[in-house]
VEXBA-396143 format. One record per residue (C-alpha): residue number from 1; residue in one letter; y, x, z. Coordinates in nm, 4 decimals, always signed. Layout:
// VEXBA-396143
SITE     n   res      north       east         up
SITE   NUM     A          Y          X          Z
...
END
This chain:
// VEXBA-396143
SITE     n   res      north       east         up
SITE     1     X    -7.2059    +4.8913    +7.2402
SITE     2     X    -7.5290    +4.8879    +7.4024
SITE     3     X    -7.6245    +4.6577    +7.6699
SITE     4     X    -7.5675    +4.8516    +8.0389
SITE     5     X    -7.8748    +4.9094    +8.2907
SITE     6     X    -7.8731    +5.0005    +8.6177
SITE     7     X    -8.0096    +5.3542    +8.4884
SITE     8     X    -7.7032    +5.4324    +8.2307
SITE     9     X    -7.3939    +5.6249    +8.3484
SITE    10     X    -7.0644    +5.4800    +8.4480
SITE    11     X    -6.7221    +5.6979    +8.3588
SITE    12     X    -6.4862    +5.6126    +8.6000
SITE    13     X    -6.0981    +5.5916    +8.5533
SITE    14     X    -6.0166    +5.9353    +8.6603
SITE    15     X    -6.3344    +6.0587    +8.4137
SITE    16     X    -6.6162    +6.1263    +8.7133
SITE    17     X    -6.9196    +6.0326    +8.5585
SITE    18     X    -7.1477    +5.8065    +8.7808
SITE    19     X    -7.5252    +5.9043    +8.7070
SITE    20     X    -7.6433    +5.5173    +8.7915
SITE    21     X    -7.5095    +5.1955    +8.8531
SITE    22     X    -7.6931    +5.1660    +9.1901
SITE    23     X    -7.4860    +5.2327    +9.4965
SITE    24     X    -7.5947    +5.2176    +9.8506
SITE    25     X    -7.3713    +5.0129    +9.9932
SITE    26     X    -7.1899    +5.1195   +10.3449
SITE    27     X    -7.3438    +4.9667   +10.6353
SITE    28     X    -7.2255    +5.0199   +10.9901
SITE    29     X    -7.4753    +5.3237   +11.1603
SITE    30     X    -7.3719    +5.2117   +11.4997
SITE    31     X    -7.5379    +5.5504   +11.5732
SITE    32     X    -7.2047    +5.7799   +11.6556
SITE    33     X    -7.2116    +5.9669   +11.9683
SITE    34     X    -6.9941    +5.9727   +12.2629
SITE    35     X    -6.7490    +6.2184   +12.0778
SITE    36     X    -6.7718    +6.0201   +11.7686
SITE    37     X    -6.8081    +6.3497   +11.5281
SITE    38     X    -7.0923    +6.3292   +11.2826
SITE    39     X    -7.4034    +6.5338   +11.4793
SITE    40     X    -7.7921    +6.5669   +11.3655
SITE    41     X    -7.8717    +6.2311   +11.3346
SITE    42     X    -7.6372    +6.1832   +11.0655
SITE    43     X    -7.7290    +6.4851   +10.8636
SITE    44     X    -8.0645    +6.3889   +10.8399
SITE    45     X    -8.0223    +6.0691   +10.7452
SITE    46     X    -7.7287    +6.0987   +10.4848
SITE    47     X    -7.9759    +6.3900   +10.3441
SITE    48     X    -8.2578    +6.1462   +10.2729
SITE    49     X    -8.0159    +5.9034   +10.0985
SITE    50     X    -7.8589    +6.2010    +9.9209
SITE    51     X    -8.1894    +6.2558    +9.7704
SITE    52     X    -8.2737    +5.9544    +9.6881
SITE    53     X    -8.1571    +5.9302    +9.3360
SITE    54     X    -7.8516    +5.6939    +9.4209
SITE    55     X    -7.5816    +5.6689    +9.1863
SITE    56     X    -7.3541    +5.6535    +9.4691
SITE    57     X    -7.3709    +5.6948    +9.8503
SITE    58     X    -7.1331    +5.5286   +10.0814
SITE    59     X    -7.0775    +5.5965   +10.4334
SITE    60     X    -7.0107    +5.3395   +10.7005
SITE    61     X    -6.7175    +5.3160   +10.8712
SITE    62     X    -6.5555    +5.5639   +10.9720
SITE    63     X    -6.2326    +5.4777   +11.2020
SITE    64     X    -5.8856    +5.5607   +11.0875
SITE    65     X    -5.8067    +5.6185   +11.4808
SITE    66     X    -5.9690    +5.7173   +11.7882
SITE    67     X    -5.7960    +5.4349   +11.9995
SITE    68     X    -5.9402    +5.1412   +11.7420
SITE    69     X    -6.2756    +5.1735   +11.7113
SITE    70     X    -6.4819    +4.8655   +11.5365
SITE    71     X    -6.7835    +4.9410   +11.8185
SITE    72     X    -6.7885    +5.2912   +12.0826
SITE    73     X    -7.0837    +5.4122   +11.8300
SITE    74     X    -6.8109    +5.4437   +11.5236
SITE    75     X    -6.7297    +5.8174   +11.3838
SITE    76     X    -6.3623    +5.8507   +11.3643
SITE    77     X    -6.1231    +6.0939   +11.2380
SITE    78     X    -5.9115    +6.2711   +11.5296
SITE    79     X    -5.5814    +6.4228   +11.3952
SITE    80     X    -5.5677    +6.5952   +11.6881
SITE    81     X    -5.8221    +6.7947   +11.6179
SITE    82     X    -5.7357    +6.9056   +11.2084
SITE    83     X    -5.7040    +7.2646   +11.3325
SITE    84     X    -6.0390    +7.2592   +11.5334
SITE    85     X    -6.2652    +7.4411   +11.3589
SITE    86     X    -6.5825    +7.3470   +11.5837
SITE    87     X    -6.4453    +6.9521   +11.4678
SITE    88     X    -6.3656    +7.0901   +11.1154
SITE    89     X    -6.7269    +7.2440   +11.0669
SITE    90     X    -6.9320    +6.9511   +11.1820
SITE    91     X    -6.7330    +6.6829   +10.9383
SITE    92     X    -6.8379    +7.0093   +10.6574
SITE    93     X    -7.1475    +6.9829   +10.8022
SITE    94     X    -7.2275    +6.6308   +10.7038
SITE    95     X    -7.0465    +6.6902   +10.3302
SITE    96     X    -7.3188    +6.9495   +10.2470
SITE    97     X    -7.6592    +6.7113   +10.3832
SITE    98     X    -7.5045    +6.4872   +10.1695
SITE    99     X    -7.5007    +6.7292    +9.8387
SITE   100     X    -7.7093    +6.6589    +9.5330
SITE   101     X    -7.5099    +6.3022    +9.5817
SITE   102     X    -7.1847    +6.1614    +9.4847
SITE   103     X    -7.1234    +6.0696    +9.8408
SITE   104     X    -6.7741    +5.8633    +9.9165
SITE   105     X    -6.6673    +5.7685   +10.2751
SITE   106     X    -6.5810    +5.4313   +10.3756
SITE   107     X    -6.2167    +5.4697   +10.5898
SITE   108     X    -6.1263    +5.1950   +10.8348
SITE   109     X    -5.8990    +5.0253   +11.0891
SITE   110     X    -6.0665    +4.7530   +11.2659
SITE   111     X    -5.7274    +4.5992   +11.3897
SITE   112     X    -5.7499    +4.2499   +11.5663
SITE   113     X    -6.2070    +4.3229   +11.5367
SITE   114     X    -6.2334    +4.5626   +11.8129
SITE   115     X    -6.3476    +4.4530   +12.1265
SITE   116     X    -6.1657    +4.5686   +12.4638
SITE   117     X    -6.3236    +4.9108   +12.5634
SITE   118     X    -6.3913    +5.0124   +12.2274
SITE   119     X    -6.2010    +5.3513   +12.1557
SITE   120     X    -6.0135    +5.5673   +12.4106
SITE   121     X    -5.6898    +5.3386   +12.4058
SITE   122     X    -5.7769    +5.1751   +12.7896
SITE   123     X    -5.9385    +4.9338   +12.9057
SITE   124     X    -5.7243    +4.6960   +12.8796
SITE   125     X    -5.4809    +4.8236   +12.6050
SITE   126     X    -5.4739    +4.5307   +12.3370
SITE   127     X    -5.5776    +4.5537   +11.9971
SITE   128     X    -5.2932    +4.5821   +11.7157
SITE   129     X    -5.2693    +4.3660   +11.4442
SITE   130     X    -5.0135    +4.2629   +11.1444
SITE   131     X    -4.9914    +3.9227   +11.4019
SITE   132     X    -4.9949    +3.8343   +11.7090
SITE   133     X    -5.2977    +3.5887   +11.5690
SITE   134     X    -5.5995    +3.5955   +11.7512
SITE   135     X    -5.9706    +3.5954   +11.6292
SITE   136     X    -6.1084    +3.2143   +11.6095
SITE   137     X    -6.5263    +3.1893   +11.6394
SITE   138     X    -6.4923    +2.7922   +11.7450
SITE   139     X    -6.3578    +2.5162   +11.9094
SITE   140     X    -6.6571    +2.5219   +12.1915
SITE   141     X    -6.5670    +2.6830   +12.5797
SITE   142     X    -6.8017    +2.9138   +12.5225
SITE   143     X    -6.6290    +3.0498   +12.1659
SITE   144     X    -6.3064    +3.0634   +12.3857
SITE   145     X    -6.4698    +3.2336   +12.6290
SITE   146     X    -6.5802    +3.5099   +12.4378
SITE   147     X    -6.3124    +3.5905   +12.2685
SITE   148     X    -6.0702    +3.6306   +12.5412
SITE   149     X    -6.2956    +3.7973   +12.6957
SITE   150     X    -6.4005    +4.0683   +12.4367
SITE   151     X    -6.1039    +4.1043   +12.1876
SITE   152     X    -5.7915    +3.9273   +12.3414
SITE   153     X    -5.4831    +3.8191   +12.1159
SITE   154     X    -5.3488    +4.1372   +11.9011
SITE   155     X    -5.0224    +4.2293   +11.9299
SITE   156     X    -4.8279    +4.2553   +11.6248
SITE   157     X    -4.7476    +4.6355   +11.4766
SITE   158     X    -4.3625    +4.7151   +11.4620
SITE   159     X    -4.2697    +4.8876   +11.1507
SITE   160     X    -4.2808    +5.2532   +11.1942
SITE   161     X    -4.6347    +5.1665   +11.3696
SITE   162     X    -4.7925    +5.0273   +10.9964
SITE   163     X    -4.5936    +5.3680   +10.8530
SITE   164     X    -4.8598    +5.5973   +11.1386
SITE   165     X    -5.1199    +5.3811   +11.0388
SITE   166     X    -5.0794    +5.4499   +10.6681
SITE   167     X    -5.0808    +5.8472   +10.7283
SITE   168     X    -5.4427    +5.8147   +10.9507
SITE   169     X    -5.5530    +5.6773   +10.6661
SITE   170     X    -5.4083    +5.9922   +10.4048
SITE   171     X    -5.5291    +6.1610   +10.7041
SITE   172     X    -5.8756    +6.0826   +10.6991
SITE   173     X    -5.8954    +6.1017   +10.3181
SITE   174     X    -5.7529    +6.4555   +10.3133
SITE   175     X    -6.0500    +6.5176   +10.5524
SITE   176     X    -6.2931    +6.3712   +10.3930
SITE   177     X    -6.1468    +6.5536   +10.0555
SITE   178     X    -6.1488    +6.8805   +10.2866
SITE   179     X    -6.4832    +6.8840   +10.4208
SITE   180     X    -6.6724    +6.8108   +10.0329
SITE   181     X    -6.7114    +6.4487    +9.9787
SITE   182     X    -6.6410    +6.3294    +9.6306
SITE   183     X    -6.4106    +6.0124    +9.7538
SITE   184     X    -6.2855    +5.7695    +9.9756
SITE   185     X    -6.3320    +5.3897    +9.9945
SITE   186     X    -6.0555    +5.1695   +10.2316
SITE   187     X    -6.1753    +4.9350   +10.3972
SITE   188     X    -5.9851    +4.6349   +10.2905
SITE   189     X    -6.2646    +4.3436   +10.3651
SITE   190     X    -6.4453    +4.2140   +10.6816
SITE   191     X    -6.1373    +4.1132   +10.8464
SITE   192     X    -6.0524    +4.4554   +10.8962
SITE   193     X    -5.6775    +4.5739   +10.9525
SITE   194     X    -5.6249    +4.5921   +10.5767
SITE   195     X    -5.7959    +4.2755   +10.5130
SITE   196     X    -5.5552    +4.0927   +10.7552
SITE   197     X    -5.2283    +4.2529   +10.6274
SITE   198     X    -5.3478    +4.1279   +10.2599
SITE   199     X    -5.4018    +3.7174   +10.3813
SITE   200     X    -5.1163    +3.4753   +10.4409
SITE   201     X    -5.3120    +3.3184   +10.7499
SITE   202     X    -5.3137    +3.6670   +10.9808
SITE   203     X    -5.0064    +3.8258   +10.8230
SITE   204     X    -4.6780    +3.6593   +10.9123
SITE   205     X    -4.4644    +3.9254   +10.9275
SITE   206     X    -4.1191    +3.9003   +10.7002
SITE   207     X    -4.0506    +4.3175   +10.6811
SITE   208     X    -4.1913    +4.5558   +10.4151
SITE   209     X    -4.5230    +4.4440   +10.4530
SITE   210     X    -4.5448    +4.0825   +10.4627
SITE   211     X    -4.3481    +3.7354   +10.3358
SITE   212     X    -4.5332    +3.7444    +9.9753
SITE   213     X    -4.8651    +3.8631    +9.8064
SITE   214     X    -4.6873    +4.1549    +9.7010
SITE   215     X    -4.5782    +4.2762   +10.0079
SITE   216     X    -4.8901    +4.1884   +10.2100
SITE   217     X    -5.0551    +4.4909    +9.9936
SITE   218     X    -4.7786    +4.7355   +10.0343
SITE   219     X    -4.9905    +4.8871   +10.2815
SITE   220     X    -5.2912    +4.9311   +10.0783
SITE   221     X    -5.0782    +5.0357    +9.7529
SITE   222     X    -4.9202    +5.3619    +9.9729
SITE   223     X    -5.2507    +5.4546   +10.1329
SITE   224     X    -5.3400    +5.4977    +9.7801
SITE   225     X    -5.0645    +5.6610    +9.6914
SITE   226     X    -5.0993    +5.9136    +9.9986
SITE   227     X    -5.4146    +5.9937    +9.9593
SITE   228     X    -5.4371    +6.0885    +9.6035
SITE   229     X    -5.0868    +6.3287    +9.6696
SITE   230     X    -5.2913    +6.5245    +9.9276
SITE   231     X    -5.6500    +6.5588    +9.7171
SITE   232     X    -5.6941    +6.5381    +9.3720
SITE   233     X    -5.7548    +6.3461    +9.0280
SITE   234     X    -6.0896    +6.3447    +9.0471
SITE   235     X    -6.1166    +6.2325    +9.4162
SITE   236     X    -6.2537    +5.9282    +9.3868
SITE   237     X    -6.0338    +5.6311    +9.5461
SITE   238     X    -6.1899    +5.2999    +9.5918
SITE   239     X    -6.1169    +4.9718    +9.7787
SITE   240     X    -6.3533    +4.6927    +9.9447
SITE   241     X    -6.2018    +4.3678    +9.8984
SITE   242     X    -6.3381    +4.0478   +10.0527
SITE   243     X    -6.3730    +3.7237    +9.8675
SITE   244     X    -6.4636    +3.5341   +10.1422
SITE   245     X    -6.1417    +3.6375   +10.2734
SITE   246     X    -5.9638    +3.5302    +9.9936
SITE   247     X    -6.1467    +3.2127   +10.0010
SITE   248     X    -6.0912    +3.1106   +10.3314
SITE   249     X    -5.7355    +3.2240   +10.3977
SITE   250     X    -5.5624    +2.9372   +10.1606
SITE   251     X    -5.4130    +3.2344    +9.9314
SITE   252     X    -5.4256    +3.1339    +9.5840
SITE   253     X    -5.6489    +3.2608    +9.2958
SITE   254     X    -5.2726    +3.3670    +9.1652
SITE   255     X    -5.1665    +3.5921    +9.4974
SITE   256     X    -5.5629    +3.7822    +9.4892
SITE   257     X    -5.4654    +3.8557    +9.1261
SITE   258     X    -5.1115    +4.0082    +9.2205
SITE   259     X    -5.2441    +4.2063    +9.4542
SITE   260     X    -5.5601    +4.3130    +9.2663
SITE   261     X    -5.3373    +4.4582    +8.9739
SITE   262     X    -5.0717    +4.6347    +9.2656
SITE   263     X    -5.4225    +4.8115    +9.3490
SITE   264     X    -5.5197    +4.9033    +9.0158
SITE   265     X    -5.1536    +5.0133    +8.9663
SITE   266     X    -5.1281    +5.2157    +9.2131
SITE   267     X    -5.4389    +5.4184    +9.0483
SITE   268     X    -5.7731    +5.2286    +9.2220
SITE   269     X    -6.1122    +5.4188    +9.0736
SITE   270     X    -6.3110    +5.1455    +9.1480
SITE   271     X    -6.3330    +4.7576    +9.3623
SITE   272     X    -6.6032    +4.6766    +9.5768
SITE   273     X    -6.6554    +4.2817    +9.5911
SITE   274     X    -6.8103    +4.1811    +9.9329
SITE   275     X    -6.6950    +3.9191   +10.2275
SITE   276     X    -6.7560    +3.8193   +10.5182
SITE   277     X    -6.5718    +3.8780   +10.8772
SITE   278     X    -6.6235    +3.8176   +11.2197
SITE   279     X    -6.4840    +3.4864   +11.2203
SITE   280     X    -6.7480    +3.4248   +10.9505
SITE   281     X    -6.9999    +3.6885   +10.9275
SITE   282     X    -7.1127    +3.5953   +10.5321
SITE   283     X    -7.2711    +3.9292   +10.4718
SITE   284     X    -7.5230    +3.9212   +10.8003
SITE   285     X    -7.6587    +3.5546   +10.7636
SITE   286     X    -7.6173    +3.5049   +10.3663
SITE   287     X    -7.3671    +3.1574   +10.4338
SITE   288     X    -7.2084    +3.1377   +10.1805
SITE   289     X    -7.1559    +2.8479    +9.8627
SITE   290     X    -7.3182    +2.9494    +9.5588
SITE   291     X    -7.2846    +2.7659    +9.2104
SITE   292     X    -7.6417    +2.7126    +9.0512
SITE   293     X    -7.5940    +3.0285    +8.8327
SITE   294     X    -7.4582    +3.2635    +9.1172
SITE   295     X    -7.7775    +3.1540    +9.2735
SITE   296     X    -8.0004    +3.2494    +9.0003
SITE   297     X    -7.8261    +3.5941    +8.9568
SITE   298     X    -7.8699    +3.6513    +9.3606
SITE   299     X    -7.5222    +3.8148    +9.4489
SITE   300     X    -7.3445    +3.6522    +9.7093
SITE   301     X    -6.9913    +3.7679    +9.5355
SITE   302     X    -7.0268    +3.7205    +9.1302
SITE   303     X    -6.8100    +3.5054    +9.0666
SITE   304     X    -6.5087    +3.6063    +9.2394
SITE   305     X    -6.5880    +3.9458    +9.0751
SITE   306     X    -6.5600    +3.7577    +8.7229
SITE   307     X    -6.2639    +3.6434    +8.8336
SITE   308     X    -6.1030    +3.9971    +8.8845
SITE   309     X    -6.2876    +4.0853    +8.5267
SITE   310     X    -6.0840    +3.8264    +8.3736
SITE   311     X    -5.7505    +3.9058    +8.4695
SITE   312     X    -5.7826    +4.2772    +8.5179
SITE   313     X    -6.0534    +4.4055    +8.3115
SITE   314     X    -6.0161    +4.7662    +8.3171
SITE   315     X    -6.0959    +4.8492    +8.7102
SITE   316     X    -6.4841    +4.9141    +8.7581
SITE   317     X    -6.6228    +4.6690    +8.9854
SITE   318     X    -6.8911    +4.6759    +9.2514
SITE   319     X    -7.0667    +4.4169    +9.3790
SITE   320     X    -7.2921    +4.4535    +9.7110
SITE   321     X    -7.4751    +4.1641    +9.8827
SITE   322     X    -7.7724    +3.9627    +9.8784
SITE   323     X    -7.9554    +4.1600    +9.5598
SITE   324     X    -8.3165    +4.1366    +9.6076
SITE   325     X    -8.4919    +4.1788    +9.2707
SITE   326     X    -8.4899    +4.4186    +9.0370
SITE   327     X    -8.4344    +4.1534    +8.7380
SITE   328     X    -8.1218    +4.0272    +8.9438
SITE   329     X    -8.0242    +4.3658    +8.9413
SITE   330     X    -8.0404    +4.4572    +8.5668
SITE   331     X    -7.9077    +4.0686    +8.4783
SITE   332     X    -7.5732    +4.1153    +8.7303
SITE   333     X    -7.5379    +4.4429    +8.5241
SITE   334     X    -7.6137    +4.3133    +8.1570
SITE   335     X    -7.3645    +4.0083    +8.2431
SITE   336     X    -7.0864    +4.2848    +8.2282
SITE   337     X    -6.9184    +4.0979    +8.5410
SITE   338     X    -7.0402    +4.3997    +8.7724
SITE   339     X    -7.0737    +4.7321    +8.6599
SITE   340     X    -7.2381    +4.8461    +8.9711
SITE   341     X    -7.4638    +4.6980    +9.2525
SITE   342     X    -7.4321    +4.7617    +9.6220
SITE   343     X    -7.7663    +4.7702    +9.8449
SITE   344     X    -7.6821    +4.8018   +10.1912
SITE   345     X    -8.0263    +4.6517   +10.4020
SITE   346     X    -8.3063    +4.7677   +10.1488
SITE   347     X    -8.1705    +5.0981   +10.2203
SITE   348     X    -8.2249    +5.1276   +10.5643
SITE   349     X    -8.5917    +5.0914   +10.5313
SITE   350     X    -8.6451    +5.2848   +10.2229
SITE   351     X    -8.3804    +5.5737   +10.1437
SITE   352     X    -8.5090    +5.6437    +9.8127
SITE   353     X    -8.5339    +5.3260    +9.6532
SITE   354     X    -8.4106    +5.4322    +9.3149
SITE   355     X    -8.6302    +5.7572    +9.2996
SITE   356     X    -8.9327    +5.5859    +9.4227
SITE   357     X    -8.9008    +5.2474    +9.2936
SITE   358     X    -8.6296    +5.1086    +9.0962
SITE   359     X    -8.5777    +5.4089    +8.8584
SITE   360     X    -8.9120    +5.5327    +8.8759
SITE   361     X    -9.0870    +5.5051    +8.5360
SITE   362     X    -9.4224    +5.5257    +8.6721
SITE   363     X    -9.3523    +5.1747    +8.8598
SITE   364     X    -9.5244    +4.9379    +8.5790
SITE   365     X    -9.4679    +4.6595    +8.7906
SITE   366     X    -9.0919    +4.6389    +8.8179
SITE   367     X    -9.0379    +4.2647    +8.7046
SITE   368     X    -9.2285    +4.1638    +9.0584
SITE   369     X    -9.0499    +4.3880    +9.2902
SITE   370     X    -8.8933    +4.2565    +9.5867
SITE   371     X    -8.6449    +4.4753    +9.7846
SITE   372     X    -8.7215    +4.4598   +10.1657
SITE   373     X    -8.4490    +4.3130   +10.3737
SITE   374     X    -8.5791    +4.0839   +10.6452
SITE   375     X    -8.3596    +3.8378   +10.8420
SITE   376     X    -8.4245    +3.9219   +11.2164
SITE   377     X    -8.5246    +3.5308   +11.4338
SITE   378     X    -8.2831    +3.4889   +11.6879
SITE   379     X    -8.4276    +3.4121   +12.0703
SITE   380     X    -8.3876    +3.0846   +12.2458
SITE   381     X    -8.0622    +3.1942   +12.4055
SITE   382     X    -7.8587    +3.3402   +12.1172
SITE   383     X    -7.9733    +3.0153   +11.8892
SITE   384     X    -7.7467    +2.8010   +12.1939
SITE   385     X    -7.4428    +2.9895   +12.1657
SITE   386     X    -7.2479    +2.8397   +11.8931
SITE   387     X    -7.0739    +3.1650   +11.7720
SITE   388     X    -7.1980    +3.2677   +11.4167
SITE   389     X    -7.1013    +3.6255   +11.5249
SITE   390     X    -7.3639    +3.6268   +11.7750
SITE   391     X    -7.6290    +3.6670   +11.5397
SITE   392     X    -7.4959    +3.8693   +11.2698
SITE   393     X    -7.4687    +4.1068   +11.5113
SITE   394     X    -7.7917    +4.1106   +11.6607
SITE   395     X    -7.9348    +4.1405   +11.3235
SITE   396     X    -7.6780    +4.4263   +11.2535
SITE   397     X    -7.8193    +4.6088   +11.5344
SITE   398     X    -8.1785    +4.5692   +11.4419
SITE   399     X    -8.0564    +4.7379   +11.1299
SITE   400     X    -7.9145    +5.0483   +11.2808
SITE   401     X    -8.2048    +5.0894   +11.4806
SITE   402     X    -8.4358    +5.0979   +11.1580
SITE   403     X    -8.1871    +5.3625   +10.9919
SITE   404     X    -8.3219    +5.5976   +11.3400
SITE   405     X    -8.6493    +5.5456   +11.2085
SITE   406     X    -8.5301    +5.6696   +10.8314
SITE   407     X    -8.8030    +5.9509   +10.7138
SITE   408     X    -8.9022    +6.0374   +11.0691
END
């Protein structure tokens, strides 16, 4: 078998044919407005991206419910509004600026992450979580502070809540499925909802959906299961899992497995390896351990994805973060422990990377090429406040307003 490149094909399980192994990775637009429907702004953007010879596109988030909203500048699906068809046409809207791409939508539930004021829940409504544990960003007054202050301790979801929350999520995936997009991913990294119903240190719960590794991913197994009754084989169903989550959580190499082959099980078409959260924001400010060989093969994630490659070979695997050459690229993909690569920052200063650059036969020079992603100097005051959070934010938002900039 030939050796894969970033330029070869990739047959997923349910037989859609990927035309590349370069993704761009979801990134959060922060650009929603106040209705939180896609508008203009989104169709112009996801058209440049859609012609910009990606293998796959990926959305960013887009919220599971109205009342939970990561930040007020999310898009979110409304199931109140399934029979509008002003709210209908606008979510078809976006499908077709995104044609002449496989285009997949990244669906989400920020639980415990959203701050107070974010969605239309009230003011002072809390946030819902698996636990009634809340966020951590330090020791310090100031950490403390903050968090009380912006996010509050969750209260824990009874029962037949997790059971609503599972059919938002069908919801949303039936919409997306609806409107023209070729798939779905759930959100199950970051910290997100999912993310803290899969880990033993925010899910304490001793129903259905807690008390072992098997139960913590009940959740995620009948999402699946949901959304693939109400499209079809060939939607594509994917899933974002965290391994800094894993990592950090004290759940064993042996409980990530279990619930890694629940997923696949349950009929996953693809992982996405990432990490980070907002207790420790990995993806924004690149801190993360790295063995001498992860570090020479750039990706923050590799070797938790060759861990999932080793015990469950047969899922396709994604890995997004800190890529920055092409020869990184090609080596992640020639190593066999990826079989596609995530660019989330690159992206949002140059939309058609792989048409213009990193599939481009007319670039000779491809061996020196350097994908753009500059880290963003914090000022005086944000370098004081001990909260890690702080400045992967900033830097986040620096980001989003580079994507208004995108082929203007």
């Amino acid at each position: 078998m030939a050796t894969p490149t970033i330029a070869s094909p990739l047959t997923l399980p349910n037989g859609v044919v990927i035309a590349n192994r370069l993704a761009k990775a979801a990134m959060a637009e922060n650009l929603a407005p106040k209705s939180n429907v896609p508008d203009e702004n989104f169709k112009r953007i996801y058209k440049i991206w859609a012609a910009g010879g990606w293998g796959i596109v990926m959305t960013g988030n887009v919220q599971v419910d109205p009342a939970h909203l990561g930040s007020p500048q999310d898009l979110s699906v409304d199931q109140s509004r399934l029979s509008d068809p002003v709210y209908l046409k606008a979510w078809q809207e976006w499908a077709d600026a995104c044609k002449g791409s496989t285009t997949i939508v990244q669906i989400n539930h920020p639980g415990r992450q959203t701050p107070m004021g974010a969605g239309n829940r009230g003011m002072f409504a809390k946030a819902v979580a698996p636990s009634a544990i809340p966020l951590n960003f330090g020791d310090s007054i100031i950490a403390q502070l903050m968090r009380a202050l912006l996010f509050g301790t969750p209260r824990a979801l009874a029962t037949e809540e997790v059971e609503v929350i599972i059919e938002q999520f069908v919801a949303a995936g039936k919409l997306s499925y609806d409107s023209g997009f070729q798939g779905v991913e759930i959100h199950g990294a970051h910290g997100y909802l999912l993310a803290q119903f899969m880990s033993s240190g925010t899910n304490k719960r001793t129903d259905a959906f807690g008390g072992s590794a098997s139960k913590r991913v009940e959740i995620v197994v009948r999402i699946i299961n949901g959304i693939r009754e109400k499209t079809s084989p060939d939607f594509i169903i994917g899933l974002k899992l965290n391994s800094v989550d894993q990592a950090t959580s004290g759940d064993s190499n042996e409980d990530c497995i279990e619930q890694v082959r629940r997923i696949v099980d349950a009929g996953i078409d693809f992982l996405e390896i990432s990490g980070g959260s907002y207790e420790s924001p990995t993806m924004s400010t690149g801190l993360v351990e790295k063995s001498a060989r992860t570090k020479a093969r750039e990706a923050y994630f590799l070797e938790f994805a060759q861990l999932i490659r080793q015990n469950v070979p047969k899922v396709p695997l994604m890995v997004t973060g800190g890529f920055r050459t092409l020869a990184g690229i090609e080596a992640a993909i020639a190593s066999k422990d990826t079989d596609m690569v995530g660019i989330g920052r690159p992206a949002c200063l140059e939309g058609k990377l792989p048409k213009e650059i990193l599939l481009n036969s007319n670039v000779t020079n491809k061996e020196e090429v350097v994908l753009q992603a500059p880290k963003q100097e914090l000022n005086w005051f944000m370098k004081k406040v001990p909260i890690k959070a702080i400045g992967a934010g900033a830097e986040g938002m620096w980001y989003s307003a580079k994507l208004q900039l995108l082929g203007l």
